[in-house]
C-alpha positions as protocol buffer text, in pm:
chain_id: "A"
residue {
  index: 1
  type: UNK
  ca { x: 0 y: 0 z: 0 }
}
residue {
  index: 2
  type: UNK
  ca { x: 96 y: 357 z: -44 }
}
residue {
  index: 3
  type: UNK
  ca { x: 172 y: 599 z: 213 }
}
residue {
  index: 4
  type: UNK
  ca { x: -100 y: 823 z: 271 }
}
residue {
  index: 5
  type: UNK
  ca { x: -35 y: 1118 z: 472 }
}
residue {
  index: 6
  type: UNK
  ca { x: -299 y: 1364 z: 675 }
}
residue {
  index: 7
  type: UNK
  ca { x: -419 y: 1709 z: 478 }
}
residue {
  index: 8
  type: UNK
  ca { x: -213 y: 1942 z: 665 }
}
residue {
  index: 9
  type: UNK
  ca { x: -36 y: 1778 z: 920 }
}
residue {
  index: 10
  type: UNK
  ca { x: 310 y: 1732 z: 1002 }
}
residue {
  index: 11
  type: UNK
  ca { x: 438 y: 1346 z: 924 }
}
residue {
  index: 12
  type: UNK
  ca { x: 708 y: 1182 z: 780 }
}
residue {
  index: 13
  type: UNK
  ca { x: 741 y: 938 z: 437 }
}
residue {
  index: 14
  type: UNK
  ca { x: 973 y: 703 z: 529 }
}
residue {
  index: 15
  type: UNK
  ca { x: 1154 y: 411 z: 253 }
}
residue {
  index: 16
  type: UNK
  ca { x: 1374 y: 128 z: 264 }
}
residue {
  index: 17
  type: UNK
  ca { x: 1611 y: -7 z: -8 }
}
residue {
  index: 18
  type: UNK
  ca { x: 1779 y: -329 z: -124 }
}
residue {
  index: 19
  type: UNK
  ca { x: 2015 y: -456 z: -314 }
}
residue {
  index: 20
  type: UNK
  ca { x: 2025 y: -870 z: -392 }
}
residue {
  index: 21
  type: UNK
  ca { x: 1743 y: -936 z: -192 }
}
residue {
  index: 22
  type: UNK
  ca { x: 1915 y: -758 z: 134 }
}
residue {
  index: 23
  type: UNK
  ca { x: 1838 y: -421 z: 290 }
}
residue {
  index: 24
  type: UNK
  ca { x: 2143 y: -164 z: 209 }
}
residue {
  index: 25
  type: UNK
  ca { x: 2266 y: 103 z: 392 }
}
residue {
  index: 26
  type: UNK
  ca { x: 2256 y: 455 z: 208 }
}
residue {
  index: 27
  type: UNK
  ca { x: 2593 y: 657 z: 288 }
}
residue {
  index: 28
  type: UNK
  ca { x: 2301 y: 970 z: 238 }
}
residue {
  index: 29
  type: UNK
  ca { x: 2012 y: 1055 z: 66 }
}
residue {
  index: 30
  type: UNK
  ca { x: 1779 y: 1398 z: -68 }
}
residue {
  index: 31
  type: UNK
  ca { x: 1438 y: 1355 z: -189 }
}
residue {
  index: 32
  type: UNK
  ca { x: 1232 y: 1576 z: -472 }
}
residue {
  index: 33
  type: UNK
  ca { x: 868 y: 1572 z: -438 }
}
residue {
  index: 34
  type: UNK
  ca { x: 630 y: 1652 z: -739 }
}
residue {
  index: 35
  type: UNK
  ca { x: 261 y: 1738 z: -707 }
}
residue {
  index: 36
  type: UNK
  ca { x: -29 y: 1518 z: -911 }
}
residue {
  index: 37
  type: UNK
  ca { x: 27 y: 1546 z: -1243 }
}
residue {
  index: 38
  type: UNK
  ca { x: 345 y: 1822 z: -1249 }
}
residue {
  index: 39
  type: UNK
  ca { x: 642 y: 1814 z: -1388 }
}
residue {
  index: 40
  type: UNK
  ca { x: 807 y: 2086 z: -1183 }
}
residue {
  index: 41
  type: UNK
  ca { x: 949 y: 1984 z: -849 }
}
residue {
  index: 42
  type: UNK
  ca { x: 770 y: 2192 z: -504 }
}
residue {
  index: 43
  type: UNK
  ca { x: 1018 y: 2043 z: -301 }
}
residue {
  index: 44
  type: UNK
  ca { x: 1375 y: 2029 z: -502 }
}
residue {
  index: 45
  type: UNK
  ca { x: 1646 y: 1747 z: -430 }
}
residue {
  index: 46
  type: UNK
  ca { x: 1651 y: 1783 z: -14 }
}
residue {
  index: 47
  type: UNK
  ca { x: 1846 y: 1656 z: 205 }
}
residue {
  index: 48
  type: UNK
  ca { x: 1681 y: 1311 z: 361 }
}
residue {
  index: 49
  type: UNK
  ca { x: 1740 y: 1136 z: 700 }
}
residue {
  index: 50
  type: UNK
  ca { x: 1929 y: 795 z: 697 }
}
residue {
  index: 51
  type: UNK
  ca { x: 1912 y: 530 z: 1016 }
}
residue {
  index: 52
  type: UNK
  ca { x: 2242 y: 408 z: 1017 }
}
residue {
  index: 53
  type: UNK
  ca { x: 2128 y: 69 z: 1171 }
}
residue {
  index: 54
  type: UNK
  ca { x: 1859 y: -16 z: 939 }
}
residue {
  index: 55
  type: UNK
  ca { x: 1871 y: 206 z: 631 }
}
residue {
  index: 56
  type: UNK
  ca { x: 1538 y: 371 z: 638 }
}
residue {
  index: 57
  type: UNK
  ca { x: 1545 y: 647 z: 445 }
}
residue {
  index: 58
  type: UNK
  ca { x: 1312 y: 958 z: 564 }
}
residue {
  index: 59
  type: UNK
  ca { x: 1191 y: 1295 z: 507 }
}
residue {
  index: 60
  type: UNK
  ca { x: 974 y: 1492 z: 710 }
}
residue {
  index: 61
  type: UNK
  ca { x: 713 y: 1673 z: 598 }
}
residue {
  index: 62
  type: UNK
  ca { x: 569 y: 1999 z: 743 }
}
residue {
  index: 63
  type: UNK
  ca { x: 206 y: 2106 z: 704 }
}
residue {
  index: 64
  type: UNK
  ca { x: 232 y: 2376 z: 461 }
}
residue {
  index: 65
  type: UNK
  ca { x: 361 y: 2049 z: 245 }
}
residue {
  index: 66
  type: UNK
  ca { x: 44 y: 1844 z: 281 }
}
residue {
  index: 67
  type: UNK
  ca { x: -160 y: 2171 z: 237 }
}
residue {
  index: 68
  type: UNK
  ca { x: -347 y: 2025 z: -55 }
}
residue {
  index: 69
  type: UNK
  ca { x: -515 y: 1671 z: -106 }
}
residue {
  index: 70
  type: UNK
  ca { x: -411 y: 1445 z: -364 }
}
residue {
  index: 71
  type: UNK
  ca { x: -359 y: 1148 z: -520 }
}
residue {
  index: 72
  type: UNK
  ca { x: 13 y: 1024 z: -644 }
}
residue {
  index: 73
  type: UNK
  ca { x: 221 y: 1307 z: -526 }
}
residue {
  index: 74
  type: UNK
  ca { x: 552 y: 1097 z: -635 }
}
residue {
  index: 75
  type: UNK
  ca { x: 925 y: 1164 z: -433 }
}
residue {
  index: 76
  type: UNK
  ca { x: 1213 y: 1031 z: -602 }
}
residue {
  index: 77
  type: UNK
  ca { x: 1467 y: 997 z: -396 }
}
residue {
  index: 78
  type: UNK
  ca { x: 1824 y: 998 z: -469 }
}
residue {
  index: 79
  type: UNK
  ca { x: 2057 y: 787 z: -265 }
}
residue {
  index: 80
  type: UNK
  ca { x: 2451 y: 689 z: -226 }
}
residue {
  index: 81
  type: UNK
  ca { x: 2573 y: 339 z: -176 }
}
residue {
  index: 82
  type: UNK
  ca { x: 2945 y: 274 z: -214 }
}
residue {
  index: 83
  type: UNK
  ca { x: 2983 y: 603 z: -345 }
}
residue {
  index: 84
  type: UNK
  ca { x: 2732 y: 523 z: -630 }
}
residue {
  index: 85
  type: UNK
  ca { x: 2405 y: 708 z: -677 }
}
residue {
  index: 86
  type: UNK
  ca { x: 2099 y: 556 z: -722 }
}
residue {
  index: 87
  type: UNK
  ca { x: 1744 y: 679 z: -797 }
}
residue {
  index: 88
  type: UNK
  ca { x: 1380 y: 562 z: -671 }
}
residue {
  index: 89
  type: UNK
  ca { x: 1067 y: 650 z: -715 }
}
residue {
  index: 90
  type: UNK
  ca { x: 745 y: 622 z: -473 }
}
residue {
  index: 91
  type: UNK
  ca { x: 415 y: 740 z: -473 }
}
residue {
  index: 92
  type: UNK
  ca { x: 205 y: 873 z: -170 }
}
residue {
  index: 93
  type: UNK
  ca { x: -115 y: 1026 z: -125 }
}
residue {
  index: 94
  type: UNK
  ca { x: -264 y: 1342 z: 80 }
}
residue {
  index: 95
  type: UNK
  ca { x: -580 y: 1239 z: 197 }
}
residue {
  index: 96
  type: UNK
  ca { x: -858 y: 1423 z: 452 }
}
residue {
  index: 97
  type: UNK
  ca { x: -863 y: 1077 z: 673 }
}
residue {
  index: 98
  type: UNK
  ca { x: -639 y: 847 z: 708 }
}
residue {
  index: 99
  type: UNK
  ca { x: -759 y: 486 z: 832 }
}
residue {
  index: 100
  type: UNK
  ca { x: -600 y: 305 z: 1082 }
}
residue {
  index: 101
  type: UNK
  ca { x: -644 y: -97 z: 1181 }
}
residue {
  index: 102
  type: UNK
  ca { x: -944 y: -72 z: 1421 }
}
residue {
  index: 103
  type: UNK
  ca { x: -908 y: -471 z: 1537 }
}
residue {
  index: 104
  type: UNK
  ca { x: -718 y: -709 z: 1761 }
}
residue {
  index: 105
  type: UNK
  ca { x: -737 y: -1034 z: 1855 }
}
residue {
  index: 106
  type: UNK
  ca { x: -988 y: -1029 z: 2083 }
}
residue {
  index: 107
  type: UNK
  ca { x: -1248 y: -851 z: 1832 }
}
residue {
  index: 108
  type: UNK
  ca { x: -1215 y: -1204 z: 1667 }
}
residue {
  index: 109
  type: UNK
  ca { x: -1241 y: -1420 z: 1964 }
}
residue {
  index: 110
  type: UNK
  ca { x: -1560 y: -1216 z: 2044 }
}
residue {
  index: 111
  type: UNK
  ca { x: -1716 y: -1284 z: 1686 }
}
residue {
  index: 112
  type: UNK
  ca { x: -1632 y: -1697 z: 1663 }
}
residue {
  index: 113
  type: UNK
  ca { x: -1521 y: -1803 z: 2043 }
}
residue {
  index: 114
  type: UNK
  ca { x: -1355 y: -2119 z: 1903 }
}
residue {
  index: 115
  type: UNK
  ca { x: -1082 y: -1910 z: 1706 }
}
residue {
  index: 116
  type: UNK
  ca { x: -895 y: -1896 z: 2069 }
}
residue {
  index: 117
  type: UNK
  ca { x: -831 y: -2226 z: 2045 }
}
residue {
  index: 118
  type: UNK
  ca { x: -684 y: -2203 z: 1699 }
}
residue {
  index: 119
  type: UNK
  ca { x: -430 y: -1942 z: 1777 }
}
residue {
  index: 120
  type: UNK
  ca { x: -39 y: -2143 z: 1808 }
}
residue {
  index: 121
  type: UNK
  ca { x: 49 y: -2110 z: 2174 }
}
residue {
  index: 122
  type: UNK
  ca { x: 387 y: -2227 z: 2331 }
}
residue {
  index: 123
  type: UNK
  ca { x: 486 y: -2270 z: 2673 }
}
residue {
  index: 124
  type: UNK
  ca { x: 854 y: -2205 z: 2881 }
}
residue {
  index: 125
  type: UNK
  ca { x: 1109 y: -2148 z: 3107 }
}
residue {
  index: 126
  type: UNK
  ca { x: 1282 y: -1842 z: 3129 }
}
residue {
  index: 127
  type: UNK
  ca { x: 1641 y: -1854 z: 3150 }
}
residue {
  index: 128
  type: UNK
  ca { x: 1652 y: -1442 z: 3251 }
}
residue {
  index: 129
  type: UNK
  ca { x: 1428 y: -1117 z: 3208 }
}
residue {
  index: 130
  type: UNK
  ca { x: 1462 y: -761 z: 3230 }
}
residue {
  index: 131
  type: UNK
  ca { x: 1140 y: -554 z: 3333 }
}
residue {
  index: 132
  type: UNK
  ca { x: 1094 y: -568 z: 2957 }
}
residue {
  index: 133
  type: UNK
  ca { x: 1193 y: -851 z: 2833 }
}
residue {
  index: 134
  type: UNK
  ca { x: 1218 y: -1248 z: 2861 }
}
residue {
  index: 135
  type: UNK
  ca { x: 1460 y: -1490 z: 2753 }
}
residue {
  index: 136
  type: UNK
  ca { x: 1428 y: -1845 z: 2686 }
}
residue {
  index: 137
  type: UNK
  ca { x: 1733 y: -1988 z: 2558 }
}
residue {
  index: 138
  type: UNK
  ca { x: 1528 y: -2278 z: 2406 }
}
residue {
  index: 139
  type: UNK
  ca { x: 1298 y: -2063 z: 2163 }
}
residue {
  index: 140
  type: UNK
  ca { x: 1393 y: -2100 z: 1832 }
}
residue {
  index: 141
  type: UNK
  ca { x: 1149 y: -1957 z: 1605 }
}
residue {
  index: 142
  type: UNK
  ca { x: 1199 y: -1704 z: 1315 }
}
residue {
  index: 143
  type: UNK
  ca { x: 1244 y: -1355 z: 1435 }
}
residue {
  index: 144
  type: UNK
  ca { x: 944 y: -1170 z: 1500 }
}
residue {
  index: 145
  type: UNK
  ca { x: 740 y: -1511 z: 1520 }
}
residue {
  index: 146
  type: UNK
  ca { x: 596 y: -1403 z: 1815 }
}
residue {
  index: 147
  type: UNK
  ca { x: 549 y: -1004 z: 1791 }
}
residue {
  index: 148
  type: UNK
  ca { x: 173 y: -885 z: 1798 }
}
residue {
  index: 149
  type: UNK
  ca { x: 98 y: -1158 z: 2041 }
}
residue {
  index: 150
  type: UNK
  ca { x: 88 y: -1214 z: 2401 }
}
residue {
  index: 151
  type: UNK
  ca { x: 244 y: -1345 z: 2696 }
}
residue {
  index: 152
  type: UNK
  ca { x: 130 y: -1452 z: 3041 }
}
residue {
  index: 153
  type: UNK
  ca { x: 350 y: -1593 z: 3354 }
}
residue {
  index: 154
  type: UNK
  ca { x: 137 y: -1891 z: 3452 }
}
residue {
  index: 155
  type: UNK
  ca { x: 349 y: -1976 z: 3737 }
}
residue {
  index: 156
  type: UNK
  ca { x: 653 y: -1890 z: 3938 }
}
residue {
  index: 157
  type: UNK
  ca { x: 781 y: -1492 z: 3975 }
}
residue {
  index: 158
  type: UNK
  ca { x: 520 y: -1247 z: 3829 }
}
residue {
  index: 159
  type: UNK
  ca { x: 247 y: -1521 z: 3779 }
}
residue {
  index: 160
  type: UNK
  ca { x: -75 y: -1400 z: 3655 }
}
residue {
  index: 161
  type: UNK
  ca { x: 115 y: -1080 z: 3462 }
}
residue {
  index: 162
  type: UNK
  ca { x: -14 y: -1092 z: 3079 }
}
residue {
  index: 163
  type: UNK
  ca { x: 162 y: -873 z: 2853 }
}
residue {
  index: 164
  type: UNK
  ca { x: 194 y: -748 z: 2471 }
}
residue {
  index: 165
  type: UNK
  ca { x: 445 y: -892 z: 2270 }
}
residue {
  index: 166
  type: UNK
  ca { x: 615 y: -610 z: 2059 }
}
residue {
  index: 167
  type: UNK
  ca { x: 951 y: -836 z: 1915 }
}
residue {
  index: 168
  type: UNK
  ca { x: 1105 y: -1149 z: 1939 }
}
residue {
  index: 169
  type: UNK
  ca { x: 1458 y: -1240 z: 1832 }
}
residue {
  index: 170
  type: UNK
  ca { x: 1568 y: -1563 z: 1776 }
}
residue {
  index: 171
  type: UNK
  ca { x: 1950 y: -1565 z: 1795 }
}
residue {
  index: 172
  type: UNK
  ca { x: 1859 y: -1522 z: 2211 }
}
residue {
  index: 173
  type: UNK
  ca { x: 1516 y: -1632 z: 2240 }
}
residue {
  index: 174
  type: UNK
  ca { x: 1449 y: -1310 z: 2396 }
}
residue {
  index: 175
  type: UNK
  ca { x: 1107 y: -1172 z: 2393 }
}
residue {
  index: 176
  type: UNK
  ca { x: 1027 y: -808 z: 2413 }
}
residue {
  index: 177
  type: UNK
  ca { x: 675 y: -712 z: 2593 }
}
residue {
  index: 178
  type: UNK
  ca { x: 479 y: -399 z: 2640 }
}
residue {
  index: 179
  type: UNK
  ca { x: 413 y: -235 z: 2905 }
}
residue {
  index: 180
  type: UNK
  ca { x: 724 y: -332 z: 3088 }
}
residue {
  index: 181
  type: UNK
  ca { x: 610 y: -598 z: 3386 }
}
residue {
  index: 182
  type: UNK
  ca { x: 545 y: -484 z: 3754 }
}
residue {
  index: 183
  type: UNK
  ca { x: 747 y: -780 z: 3868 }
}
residue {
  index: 184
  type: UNK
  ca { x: 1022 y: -889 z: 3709 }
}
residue {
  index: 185
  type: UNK
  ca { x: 1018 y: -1253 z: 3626 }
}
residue {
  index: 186
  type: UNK
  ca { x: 1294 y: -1451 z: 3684 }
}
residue {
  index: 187
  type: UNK
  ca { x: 1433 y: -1858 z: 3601 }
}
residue {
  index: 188
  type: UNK
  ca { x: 1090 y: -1964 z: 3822 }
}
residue {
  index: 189
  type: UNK
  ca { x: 860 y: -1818 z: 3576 }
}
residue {
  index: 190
  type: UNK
  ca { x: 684 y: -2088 z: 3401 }
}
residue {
  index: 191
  type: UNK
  ca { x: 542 y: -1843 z: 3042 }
}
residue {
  index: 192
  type: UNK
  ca { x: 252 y: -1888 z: 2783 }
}
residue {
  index: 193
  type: UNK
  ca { x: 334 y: -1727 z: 2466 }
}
residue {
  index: 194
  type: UNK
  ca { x: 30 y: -1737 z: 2229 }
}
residue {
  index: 195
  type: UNK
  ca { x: 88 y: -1618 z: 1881 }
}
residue {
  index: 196
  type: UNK
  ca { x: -160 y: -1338 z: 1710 }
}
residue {
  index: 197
  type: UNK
  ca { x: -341 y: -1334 z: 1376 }
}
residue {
  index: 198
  type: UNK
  ca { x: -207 y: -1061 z: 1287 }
}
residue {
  index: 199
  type: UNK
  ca { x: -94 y: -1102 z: 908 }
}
residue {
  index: 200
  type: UNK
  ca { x: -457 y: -1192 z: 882 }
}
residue {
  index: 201
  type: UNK
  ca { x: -574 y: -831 z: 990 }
}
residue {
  index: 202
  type: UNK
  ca { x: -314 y: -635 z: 805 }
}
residue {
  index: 203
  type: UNK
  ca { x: -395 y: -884 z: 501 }
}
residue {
  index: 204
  type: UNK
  ca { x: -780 y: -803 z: 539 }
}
residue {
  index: 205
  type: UNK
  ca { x: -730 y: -428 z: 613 }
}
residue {
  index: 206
  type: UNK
  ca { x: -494 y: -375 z: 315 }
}
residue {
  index: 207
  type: UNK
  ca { x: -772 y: -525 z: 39 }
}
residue {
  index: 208
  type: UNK
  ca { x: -1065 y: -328 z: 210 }
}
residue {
  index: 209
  type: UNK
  ca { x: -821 y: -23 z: 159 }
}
residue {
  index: 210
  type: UNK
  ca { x: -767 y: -120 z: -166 }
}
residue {
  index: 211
  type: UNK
  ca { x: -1140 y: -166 z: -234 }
}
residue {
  index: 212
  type: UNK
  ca { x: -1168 y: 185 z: -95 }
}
residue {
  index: 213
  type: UNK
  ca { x: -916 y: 300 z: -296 }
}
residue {
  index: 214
  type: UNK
  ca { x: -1051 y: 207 z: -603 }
}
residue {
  index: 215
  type: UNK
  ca { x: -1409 y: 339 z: -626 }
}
residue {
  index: 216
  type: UNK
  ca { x: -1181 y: 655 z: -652 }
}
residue {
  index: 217
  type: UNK
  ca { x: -1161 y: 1043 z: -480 }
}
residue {
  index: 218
  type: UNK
  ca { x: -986 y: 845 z: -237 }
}
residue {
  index: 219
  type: UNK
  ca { x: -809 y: 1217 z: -76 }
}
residue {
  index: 220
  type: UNK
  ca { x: -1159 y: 1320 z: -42 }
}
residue {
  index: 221
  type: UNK
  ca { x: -1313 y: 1053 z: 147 }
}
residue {
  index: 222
  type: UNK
  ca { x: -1415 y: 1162 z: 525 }
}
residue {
  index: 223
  type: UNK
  ca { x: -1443 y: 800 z: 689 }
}
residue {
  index: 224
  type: UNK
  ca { x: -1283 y: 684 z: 1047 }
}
residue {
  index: 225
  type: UNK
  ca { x: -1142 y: 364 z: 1125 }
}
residue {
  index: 226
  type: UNK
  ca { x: -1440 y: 246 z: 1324 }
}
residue {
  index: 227
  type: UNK
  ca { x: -1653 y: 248 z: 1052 }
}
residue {
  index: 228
  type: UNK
  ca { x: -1482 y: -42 z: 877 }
}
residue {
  index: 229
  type: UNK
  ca { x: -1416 y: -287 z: 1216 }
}
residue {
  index: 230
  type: UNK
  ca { x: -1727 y: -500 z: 1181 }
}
residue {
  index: 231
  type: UNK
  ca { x: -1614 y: -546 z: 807 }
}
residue {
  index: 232
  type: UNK
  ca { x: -1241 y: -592 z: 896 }
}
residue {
  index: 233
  type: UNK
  ca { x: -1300 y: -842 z: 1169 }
}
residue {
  index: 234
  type: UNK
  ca { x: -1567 y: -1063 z: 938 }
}
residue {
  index: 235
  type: UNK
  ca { x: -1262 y: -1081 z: 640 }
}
residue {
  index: 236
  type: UNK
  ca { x: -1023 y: -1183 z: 843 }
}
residue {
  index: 237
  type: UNK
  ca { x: -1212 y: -1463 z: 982 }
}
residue {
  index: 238
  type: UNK
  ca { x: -1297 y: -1575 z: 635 }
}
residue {
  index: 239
  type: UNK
  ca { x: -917 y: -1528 z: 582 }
}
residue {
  index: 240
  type: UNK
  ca { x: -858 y: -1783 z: 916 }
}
residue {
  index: 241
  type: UNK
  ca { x: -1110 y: -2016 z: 841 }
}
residue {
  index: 242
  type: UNK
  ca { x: -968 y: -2046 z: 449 }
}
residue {
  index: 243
  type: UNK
  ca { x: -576 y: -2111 z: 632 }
}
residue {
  index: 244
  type: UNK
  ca { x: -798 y: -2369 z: 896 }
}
residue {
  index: 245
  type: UNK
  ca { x: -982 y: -2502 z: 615 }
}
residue {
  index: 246
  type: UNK
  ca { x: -857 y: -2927 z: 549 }
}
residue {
  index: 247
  type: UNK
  ca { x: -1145 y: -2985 z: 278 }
}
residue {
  index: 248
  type: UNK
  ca { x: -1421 y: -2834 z: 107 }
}
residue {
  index: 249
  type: UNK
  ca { x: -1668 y: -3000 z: 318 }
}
residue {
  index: 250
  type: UNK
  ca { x: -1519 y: -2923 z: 660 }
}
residue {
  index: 251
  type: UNK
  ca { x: -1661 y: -2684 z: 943 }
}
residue {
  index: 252
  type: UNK
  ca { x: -1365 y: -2436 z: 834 }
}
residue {
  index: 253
  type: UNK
  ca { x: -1480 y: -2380 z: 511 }
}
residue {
  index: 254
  type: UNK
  ca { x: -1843 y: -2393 z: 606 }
}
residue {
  index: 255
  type: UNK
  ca { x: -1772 y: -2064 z: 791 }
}
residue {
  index: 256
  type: UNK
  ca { x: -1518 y: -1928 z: 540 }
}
residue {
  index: 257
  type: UNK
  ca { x: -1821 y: -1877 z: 331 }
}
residue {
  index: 258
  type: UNK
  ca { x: -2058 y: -1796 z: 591 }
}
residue {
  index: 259
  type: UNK
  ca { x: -1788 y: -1475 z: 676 }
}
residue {
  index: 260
  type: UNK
  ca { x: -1755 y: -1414 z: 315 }
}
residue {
  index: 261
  type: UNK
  ca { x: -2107 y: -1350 z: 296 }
}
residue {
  index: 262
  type: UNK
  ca { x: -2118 y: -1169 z: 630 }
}
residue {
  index: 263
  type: UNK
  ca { x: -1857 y: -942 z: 498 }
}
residue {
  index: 264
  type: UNK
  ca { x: -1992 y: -826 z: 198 }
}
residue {
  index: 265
  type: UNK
  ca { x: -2306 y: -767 z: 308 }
}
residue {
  index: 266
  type: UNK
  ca { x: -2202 y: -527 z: 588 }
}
residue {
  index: 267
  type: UNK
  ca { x: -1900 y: -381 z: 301 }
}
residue {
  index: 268
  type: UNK
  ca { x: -2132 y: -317 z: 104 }
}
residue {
  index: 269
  type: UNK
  ca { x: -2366 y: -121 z: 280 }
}
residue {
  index: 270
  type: UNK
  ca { x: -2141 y: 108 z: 423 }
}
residue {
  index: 271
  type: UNK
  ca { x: -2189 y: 458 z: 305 }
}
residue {
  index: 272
  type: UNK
  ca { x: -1892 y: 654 z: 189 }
}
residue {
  index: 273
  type: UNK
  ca { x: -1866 y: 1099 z: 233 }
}
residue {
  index: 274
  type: UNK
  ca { x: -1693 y: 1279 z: 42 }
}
residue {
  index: 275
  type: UNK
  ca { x: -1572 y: 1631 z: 84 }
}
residue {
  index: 276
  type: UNK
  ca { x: -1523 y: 1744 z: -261 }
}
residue {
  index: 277
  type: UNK
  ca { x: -1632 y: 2104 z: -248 }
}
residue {
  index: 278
  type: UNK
  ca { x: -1316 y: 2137 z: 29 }
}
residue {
  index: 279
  type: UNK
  ca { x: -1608 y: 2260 z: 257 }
}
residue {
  index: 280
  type: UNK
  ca { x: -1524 y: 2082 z: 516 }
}
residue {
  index: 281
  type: UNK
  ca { x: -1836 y: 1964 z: 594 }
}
residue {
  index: 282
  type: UNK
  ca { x: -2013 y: 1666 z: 422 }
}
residue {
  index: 283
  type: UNK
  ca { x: -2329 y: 1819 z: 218 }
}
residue {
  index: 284
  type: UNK
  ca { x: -2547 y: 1658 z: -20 }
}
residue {
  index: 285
  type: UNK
  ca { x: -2356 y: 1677 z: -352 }
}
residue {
  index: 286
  type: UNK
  ca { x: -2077 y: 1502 z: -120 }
}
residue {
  index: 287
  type: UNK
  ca { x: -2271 y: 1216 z: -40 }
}
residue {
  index: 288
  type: UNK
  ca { x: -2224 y: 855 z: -127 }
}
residue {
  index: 289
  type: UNK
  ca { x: -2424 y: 556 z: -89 }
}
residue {
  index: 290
  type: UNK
  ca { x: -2222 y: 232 z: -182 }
}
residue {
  index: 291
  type: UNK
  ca { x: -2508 y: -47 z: -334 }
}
residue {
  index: 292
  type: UNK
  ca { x: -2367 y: -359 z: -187 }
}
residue {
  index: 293
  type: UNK
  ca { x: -2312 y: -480 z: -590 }
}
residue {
  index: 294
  type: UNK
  ca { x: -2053 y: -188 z: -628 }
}
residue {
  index: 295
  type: UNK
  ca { x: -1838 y: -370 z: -320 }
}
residue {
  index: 296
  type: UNK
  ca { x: -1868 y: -705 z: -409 }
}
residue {
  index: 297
  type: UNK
  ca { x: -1545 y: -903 z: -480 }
}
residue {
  index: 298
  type: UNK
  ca { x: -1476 y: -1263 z: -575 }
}
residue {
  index: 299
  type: UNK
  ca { x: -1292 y: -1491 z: -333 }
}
residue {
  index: 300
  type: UNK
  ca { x: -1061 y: -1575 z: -660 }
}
């Protein structure tokens, strides 16, 4: 997805790059930024911001440069790497609301009950912990295997603390957790790590933004995150019960198609604003009424 940035606020479009499949390191980096549709630069060949760890590359904006919505502003950025330049292009939009993922976990859980018993879980020892973080020597899993889930101390120091995973690095075990614990566990603290669905969520959010997206005047859409949760949280159980699914006659695919349904019918019923006049306020030549046909998507 595109970055979309906030009409008039102050943010900052951000980039990686890679060379053979690996992230690179940029000795610097300036950025020109075009308008919609123009040629001529409002924003010529600036100096960028490079992390020297991970090689983000960043620029940030102020609000006189997001004064005016649009779609496909375009930044090429210009970057050195081994004394070489190199040149990228990317493509962000200025949009009156930005949406944000309005769903966790427990939004599912709520909906279908059983999915809690779906979710991969893990239990441990740890071996040491900061008032931030756990280790278990013995975890092995792919970095970031665990991040967007949770832990809980079932036993032992800090028993009965349940906490956010926010990283997880395999080359220690160590697990990172949000906020930091009261008490810190120690090599008594028996853990349950239980992994989130949250490639699901982002999977489901990023095709209803895309589905957004496309029925067009995206930057002047007025719509807040809540009003697409009950839709979010139905595709991503379809999404779930598709990766559950063993056969098309199983209970998994019985309610991948009961969600599917269940989805579009609240999708497309939702009605969509748009300030177009730049009033501000949403009048009647602004208003939209999506007909459920207009949302509809195959499962293909």
């Amino acid at each position: 997805m595109k970055q979309e940035f906030l009409q008039s606020k102050v943010d900052t479009i951000k980039m990686r790059v890679f060379a053979d499949n690996c992230p690179v390191i940029p000795s610097a980096a300036t950025i020109t930024i075009y308008k919609p549709g123009s040629t001529t630069a409002f924003i010529s060949e600036t100096a960028g911001s490079v992390d020297a760890t991970t090689g983000e590359l960043s620029y940030s904006f102020t609000a006189d440069n997001l004064a005016s919505t649009g779609l496909n502003y375009k930044a090429t950025w210009k970057y050195t790497v081994g004394g070489v330049d190199y040149y990228q292009n990317q493509l962000f939009d200025v949009v009156k609301s930005k949406l944000a993922i309005p769903v966790v976990d427990e939004d599912l859980f709520n909906e279908l009950p059983i999915l809690s018993n779906e979710a991969t879980q893990a239990t441990g020892t740890a071996t040491s912990a900061t008032t931030s973080t756990l280790v278990d020597s013995k975890r092995k899993e792919a970095n970031d295997y665990w991040a967007g889930g949770t832990l809980e101390i079932i036993s032992g120091t800090g028993d009965g603390q349940k906490r956010d995973i926010t990283d997880f690095v395999q080359s220690t075990g160590t697990i990172t957790v949000s906020p930091a614990f009261a008490t810190t566990p120690d090599t008594t603290s028996v853990y349950r790590i239980v992994r989130a669905f949250t490639k699901q969520i982002e999977q489901s959010f990023e095709k209803i933004s895309t589905m957004i997206y496309n029925k067009g005047k995206r930057h002047s859409l007025i719509l807040e995150s809540s009003q697409i949760k009950i839709p979010l949280i139905y595709l991503t159980i379809h999404f779930i019960c598709l990766d559950l699914m063993k056969s098309s006659d199983d209970i998994w695919h019985t309610r991948a198609l009961m969600y599917w349904d269940r989805f579009n019918e609240s999708f497309g019923g939702m009605a969509l604003d748009y300030d177009e006049d730049e009033s501000g306020a949403i009048s009647g030549a602004d208003e939209q009424q999506a007909s459920p046909a207009g949302f509809y998507v195959s499962r293909g």
